[in-house]
C-alpha positions as CSV (number, residue, x, y, z in Angstrom):
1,X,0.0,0.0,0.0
2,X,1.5,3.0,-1.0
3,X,0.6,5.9,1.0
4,X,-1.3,8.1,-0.2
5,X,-3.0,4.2,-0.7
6,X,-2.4,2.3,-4.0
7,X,-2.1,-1.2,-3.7
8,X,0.8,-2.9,-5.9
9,X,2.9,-5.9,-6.4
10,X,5.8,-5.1,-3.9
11,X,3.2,-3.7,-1.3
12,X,1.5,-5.6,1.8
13,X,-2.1,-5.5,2.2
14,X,-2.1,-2.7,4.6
15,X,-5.5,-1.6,4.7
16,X,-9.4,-2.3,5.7
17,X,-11.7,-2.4,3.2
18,X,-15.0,-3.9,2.3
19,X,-15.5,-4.8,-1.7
20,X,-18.8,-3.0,-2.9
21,X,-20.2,-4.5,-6.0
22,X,-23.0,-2.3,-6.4
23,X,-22.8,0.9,-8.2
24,X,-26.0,2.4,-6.5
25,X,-25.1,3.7,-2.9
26,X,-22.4,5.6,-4.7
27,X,-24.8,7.6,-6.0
28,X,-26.8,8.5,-3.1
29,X,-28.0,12.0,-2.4
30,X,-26.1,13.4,0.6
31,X,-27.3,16.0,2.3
32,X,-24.1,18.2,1.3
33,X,-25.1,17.5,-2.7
34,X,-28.4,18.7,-2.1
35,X,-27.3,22.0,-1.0
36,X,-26.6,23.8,-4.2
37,X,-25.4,22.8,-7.3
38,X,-22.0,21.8,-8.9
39,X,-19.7,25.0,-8.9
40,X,-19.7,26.0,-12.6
41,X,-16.8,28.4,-12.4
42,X,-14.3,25.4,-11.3
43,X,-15.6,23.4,-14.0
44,X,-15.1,26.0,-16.3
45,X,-11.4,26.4,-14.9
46,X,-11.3,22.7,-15.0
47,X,-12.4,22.5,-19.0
48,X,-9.4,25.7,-19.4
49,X,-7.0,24.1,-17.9
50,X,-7.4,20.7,-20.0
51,X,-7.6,22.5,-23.3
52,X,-4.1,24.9,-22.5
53,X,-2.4,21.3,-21.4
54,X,-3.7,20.0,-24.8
55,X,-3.1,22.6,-27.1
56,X,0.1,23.6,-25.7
57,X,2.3,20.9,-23.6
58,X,5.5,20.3,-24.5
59,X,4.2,16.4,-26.0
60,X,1.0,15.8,-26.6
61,X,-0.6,14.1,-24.0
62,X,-4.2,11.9,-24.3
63,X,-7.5,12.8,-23.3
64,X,-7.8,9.4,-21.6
65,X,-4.5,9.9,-19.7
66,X,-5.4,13.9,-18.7
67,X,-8.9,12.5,-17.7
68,X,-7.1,9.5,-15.8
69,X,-4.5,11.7,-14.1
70,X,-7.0,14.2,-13.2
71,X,-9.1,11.1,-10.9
72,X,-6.3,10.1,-9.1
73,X,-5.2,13.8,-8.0
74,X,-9.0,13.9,-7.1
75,X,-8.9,11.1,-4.8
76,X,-5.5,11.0,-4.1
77,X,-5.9,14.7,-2.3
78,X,-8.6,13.5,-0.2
79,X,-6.2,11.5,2.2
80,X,-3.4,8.8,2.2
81,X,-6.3,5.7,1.8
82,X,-8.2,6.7,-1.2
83,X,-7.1,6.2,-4.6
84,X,-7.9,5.1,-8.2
85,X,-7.6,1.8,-9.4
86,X,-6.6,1.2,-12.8
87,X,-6.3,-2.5,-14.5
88,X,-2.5,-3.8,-12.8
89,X,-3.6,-1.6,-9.3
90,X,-7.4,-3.3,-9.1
91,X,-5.7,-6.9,-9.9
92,X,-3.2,-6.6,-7.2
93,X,-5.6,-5.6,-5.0
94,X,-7.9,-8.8,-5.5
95,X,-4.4,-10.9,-5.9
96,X,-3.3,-9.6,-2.2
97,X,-6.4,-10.7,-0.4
98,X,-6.1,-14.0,-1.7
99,X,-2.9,-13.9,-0.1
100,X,-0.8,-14.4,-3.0
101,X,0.6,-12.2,-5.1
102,X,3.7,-10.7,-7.2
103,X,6.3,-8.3,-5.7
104,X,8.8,-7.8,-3.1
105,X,6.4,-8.2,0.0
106,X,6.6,-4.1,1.5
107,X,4.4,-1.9,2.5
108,X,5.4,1.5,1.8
109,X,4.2,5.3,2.7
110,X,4.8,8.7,1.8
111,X,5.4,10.8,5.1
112,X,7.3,14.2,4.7
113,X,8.1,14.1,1.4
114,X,10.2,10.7,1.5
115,X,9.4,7.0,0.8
116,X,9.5,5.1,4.1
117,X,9.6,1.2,4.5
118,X,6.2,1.3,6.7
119,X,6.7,-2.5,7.3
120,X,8.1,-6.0,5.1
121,X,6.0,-9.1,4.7
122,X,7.1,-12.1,6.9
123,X,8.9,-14.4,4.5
124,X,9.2,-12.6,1.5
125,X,12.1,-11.0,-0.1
126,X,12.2,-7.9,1.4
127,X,11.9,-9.8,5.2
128,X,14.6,-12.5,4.1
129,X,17.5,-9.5,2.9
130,X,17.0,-7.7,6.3
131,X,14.5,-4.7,4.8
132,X,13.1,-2.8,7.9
133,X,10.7,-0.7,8.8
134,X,11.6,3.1,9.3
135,X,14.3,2.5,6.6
136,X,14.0,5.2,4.0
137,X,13.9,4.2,0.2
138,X,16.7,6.6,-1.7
139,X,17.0,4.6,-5.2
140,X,15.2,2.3,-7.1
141,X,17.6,0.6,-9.4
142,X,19.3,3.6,-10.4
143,X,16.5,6.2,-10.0
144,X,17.1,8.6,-7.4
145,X,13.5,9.2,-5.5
146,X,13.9,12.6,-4.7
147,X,10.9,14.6,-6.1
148,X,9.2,11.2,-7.1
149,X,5.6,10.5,-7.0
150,X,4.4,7.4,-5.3
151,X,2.5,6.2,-8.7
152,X,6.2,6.6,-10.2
153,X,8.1,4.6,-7.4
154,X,5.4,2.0,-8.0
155,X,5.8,1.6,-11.6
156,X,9.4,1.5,-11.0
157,X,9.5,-1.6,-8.3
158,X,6.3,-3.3,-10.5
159,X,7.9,-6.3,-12.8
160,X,8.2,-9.6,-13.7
161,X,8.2,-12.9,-11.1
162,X,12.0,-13.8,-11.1
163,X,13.3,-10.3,-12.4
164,X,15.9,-8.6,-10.3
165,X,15.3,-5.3,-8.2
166,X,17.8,-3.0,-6.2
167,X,16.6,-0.9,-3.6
168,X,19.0,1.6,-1.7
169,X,18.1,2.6,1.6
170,X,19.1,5.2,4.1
171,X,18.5,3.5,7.7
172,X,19.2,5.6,11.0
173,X,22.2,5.2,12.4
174,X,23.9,4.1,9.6
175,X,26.0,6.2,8.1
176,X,26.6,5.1,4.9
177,X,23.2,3.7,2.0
178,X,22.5,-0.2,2.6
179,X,21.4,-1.7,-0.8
180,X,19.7,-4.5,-1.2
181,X,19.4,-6.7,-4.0
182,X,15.9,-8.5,-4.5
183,X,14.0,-10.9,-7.0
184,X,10.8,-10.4,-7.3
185,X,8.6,-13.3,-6.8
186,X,5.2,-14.4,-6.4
187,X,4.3,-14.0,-2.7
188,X,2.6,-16.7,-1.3
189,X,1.3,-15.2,2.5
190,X,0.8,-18.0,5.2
191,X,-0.3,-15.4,7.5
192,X,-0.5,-17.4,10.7
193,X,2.0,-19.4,12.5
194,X,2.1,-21.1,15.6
195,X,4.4,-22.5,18.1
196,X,4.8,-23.4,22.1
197,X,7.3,-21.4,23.6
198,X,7.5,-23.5,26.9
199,X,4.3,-26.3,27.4
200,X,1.4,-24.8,28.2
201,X,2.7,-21.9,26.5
202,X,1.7,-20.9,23.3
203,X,2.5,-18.5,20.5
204,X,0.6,-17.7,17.6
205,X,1.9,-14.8,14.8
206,X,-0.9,-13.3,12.9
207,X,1.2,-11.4,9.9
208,X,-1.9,-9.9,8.0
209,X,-5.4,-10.0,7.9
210,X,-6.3,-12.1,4.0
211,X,-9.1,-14.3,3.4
212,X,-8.0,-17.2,4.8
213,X,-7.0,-15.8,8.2
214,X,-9.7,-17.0,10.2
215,X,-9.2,-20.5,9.0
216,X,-5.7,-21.0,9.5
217,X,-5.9,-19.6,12.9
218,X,-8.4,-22.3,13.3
219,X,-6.3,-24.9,12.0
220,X,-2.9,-23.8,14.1
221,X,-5.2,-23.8,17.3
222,X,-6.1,-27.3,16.8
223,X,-2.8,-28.1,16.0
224,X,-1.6,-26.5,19.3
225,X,-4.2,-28.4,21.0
226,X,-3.1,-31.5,19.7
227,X,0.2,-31.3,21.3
228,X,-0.6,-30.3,24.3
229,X,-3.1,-27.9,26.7
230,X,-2.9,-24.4,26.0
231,X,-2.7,-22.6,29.4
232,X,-1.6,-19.2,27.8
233,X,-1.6,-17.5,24.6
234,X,0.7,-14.6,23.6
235,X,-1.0,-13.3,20.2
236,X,1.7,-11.1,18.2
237,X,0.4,-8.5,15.8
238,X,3.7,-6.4,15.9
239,X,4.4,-5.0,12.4
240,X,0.6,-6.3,11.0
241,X,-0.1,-3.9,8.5
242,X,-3.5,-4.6,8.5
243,X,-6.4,-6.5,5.5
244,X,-9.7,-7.6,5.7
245,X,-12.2,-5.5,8.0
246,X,-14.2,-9.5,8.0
247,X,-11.5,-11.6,9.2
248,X,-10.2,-8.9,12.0
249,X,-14.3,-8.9,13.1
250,X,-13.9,-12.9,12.9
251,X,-10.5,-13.5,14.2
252,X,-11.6,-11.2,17.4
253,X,-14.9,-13.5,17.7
254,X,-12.3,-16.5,18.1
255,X,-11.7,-15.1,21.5
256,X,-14.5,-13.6,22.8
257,X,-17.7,-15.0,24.3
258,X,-19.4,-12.6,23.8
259,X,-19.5,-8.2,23.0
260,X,-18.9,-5.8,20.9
261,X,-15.8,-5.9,18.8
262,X,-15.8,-2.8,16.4
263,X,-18.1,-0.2,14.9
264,X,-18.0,1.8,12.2
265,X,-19.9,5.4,11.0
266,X,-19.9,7.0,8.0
267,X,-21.9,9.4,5.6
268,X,-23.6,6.7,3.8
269,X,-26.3,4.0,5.9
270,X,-24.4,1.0,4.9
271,X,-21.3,2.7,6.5
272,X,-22.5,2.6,10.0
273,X,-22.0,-0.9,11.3
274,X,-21.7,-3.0,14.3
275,X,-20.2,-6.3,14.9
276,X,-20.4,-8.7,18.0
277,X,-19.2,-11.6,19.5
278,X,-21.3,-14.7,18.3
279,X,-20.3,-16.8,21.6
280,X,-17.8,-19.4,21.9
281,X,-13.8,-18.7,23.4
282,X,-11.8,-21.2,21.5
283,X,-9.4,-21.0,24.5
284,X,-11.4,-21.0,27.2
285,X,-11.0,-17.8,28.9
286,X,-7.0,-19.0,29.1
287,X,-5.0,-16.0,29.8
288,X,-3.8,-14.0,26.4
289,X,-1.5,-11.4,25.8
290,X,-1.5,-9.9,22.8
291,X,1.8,-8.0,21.3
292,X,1.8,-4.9,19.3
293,X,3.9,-2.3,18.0
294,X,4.1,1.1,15.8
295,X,3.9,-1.3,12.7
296,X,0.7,-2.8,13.9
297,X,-1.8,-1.0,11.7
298,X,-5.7,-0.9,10.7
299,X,-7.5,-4.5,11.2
300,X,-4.8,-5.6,13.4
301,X,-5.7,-2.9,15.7
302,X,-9.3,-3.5,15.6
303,X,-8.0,-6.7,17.2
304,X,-6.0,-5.1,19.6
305,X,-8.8,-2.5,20.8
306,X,-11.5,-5.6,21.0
307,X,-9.4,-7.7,23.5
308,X,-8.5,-4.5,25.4
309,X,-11.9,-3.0,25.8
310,X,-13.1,-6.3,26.8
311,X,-10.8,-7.1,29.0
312,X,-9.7,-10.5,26.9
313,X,-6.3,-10.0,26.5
314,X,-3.5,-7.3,28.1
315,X,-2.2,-5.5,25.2
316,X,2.4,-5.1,25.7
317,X,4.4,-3.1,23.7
318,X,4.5,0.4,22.0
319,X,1.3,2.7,20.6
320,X,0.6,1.4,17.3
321,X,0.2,3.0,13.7
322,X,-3.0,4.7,14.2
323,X,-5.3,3.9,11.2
324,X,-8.3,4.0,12.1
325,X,-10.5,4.2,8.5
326,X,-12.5,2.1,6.8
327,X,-12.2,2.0,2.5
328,X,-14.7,0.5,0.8
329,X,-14.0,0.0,-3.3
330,X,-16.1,0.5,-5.7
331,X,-15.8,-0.8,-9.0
332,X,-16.3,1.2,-11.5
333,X,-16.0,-1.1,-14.5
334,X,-14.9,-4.9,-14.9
335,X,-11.5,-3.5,-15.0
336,X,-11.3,-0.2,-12.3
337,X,-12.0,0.9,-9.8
338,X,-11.6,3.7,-7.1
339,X,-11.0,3.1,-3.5
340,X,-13.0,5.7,-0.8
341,X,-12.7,6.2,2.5
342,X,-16.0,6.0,4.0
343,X,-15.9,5.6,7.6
344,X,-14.2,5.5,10.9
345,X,-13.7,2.4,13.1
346,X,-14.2,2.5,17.0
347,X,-13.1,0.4,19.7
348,X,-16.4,-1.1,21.5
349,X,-15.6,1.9,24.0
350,X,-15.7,4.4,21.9
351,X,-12.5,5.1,21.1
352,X,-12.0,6.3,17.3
353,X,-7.8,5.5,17.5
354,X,-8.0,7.3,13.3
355,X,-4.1,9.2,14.3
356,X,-4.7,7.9,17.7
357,X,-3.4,4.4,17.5
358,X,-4.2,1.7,20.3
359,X,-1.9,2.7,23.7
360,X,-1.1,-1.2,25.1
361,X,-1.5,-1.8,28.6
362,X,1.9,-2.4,30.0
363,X,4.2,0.0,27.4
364,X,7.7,-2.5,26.5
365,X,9.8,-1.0,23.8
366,X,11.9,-3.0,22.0
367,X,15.1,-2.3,23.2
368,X,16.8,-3.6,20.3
369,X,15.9,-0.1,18.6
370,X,17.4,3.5,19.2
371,X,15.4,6.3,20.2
372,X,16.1,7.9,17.3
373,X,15.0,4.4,15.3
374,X,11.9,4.7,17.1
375,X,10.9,8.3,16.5
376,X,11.7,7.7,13.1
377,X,8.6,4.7,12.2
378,X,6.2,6.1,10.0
379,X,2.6,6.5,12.1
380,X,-1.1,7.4,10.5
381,X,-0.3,10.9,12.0
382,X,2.7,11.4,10.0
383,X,1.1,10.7,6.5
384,X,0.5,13.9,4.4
385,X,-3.3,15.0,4.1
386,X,-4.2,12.3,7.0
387,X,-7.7,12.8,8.1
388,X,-7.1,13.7,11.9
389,X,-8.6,12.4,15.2
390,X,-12.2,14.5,15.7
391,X,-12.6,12.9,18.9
392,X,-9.5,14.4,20.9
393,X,-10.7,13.3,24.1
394,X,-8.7,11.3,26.7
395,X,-8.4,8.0,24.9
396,X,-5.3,6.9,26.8
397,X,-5.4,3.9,29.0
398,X,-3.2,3.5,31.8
399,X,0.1,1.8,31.5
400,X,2.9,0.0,32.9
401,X,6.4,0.0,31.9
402,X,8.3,-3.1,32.3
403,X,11.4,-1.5,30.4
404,X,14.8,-2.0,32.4
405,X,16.4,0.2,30.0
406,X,14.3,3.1,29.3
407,X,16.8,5.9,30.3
408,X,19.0,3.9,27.8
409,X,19.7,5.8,24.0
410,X,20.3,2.4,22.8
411,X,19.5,-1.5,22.7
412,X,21.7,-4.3,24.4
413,X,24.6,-5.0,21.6
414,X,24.4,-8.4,20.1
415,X,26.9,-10.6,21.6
416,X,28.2,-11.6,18.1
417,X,27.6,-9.4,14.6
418,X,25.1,-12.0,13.0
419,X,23.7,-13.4,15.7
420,X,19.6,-12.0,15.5
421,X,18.7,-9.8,18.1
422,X,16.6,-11.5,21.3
423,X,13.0,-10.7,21.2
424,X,12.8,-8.7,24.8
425,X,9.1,-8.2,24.0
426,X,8.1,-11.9,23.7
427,X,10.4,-12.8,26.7
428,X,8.6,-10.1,28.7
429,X,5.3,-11.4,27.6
430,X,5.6,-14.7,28.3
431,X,7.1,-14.2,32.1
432,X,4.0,-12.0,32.9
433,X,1.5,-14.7,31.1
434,X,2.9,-17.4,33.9
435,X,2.7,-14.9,36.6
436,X,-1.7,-14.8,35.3
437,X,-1.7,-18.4,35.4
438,X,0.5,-19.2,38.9
């Protein structure tokens, strides 16, 4: 998902959104439309404007590709999340909820005039060559980025299965560009994985929300059960960039017995929703914990608020991203389509976290990061033209730092240069899930 939000091949599924098949609640009367007409004068600058670029750009240019250009500046002004869909950008969207698709498995944004990394795809090239989020894109190939549109730096990393790719990065604390050299491949998400950590113990990584979410969690609970009773649960959702506004609603039901998990309101009826707990804890009311971080984004965090508001799980780590809208796409043809935001999502207490993001109950930074690295993630506040938080009440929830080395600047050095970093978070998590079930 680039940000402003255009799906492509070397992007994660990053967002909610709800496919809309019909054409007619698009064309609903809103109180706003009925108010006066459409403002002639701007359509008369508008029809000026095209006929000077026709008449007397430097190369001609098509009428199909002004008209074109002239829909995604429309939606792409509105905010970060809405965007037009041509043919390869409506495919990859339907590819990516599958959970397969072609690229380099990335989600990207634009925040202050720069390309950030947002977050890499568990087990795809950009996670395998040591891609990370914060890192800042300065070259594709040989293309310098600077002053380069989004669209552009998408049609740049778009190509082939098995084609080769260089991306060079600026990362903090480095000094000198890290390039990495990547094949583009077709991307094949598993996007949940499941292990014990100690017995009794168990751990389950949810990647991204994709249509068959719900049913592999399923299926790794079952295989968990098989080997052995499930006294605890840590649930990690760090760097989740979000997906399907269905499967976080049904993935959240797994859980609870019963409640509210999310809401949504918008302009149009359909946009105002409600969904509940149908009954039936698939662990019992065993103790859960549920890991996030600033890379956990969007459905992931309509996870994280339903467990926190009803008191199902405690939520450790850092404030996540902070997306908090709903985008619903319209098709517009067999082959387009444009992609609106049309809502906000709220936590069953109210809490609209759109800029926001979900505060976890006991805050544990990963102390394998700088400050500086962690100033530098990319957050739904950050993102040019993002539609801010209306509801600027006290949303915080009260937390507890287990940090030992907060007044730190930096993270524990590794004891040898390869040797992958230890995951403070999940060792944190699981001490406090035996102290719940002692």
């Amino acid at each position: 998902m680039p940000l402003p939000s255009r799906f492509f091949a070397a992007t994660a599924l990053a967002v909610c959104f709800a496919f809309n098949t019909a054409h007619a609640e698009a064309k609903e009367k809103t109180a706003d439309a009925a108010e006066g007409q459409l403002p002639l004068d701007e359509l008369r600058t508008f029809s000026l404007v095209l006929e000077q670029i026709r008449a007397a750009y430097v190369e001609p240019v098509s009428d199909k590709t002004l008209l074109e250009n002239a829909i995604r500046g429309m939606l792409g002004e509105l905010d970060p999340h809405s965007a037009y869909l041509d043919e390869n950008d409506f495919s990859d969207l339907r590819n990516m909820t599958s959970g397969e698709f072609g690229g380099l498995g990335i989600e990207i944004g634009a925040a202050e005039g720069l390309i950030k990394i947002v977050s890499p795809i568990d087990d795809t090239p950009a996670s395998r060559a040591g891609i990370q989020a914060g890192d800042i894109i300065i070259k594709i190939d040989n293309h310098s980025v600077q002053g380069m549109s989004i669209d552009e730096a998408v049609t740049l990393m778009r190509g082939d299965i098995g084609t080769a790719i260089k991306l060079t990065v600026m990362r903090i604390n480095q000094e000198q560009p890290l390039e990495f050299h990547l094949v583009r491949e077709t991307i094949k998400t598993r996007s949940v994985k499941e292990k014990f950590l100690e017995p009794g113990f168990a751990y389950i990584r949810v990647s991204q929300f994709q249509v068959s979410t719900t049913e592999e969690l399923q299926k790794a609970l079952s295989t968990l059960k098989k080997q052995g009773a499930i006294r605890g649960l840590i649930l990690d959702l760090r760097n989740n960039p979000g997906g399907l506004l269905s499967e976080a609603v049904s993935v959240s039901d797994t859980f609870l017995d019963e409640g509210l998990i999310v809401y949504t309101k918008g302009r149009v009826p359909s946009s105002n929703t409600r969904f509940s707990a149908t009954g039936g804890d698939a662990l019992s009311n065993a103790p859960m914990i549920a890991l996030v971080n600033q890379g956990t984004a969007s459905a992931a965090e309509i996870v994280a608020g339903a467990l926190q508001d009803n008191r199902r799980a405690k939520i450790l780590g850092s404030k996540t991203f902070g997306k908090g809208t709903v985008q619903t796409v319209i098709p517009i043809s067999a082959e387009k389509a444009i992609k609106l935001t049309t809502a906000l999502y709220y936590t069953p207490k109210g809490r609209s976290i759109q800029a926001e993001g979900i505060q976890p109950d006991i805050v544990d930074n990963d102390n394998n990061l700088s400050a500086a690295q962690s100033s530098a993630l990319t957050s739904e506040a950050s993102l040019e033209k993002h539609i801010t938080n209306a509801n600027k009440r006290d949303t915080k929830q009260p937390a507890v730092s287990t940090n030992k080395k907060d007044s730190q600047s930096s993270a524990a050095p590794n004891a040898k240069k390869h040797e992958a970093p230890v995951d403070n978070q999940l060792q944190d998590a699981l001490q406090l899930l035996k102290k719940q079930t002692q």
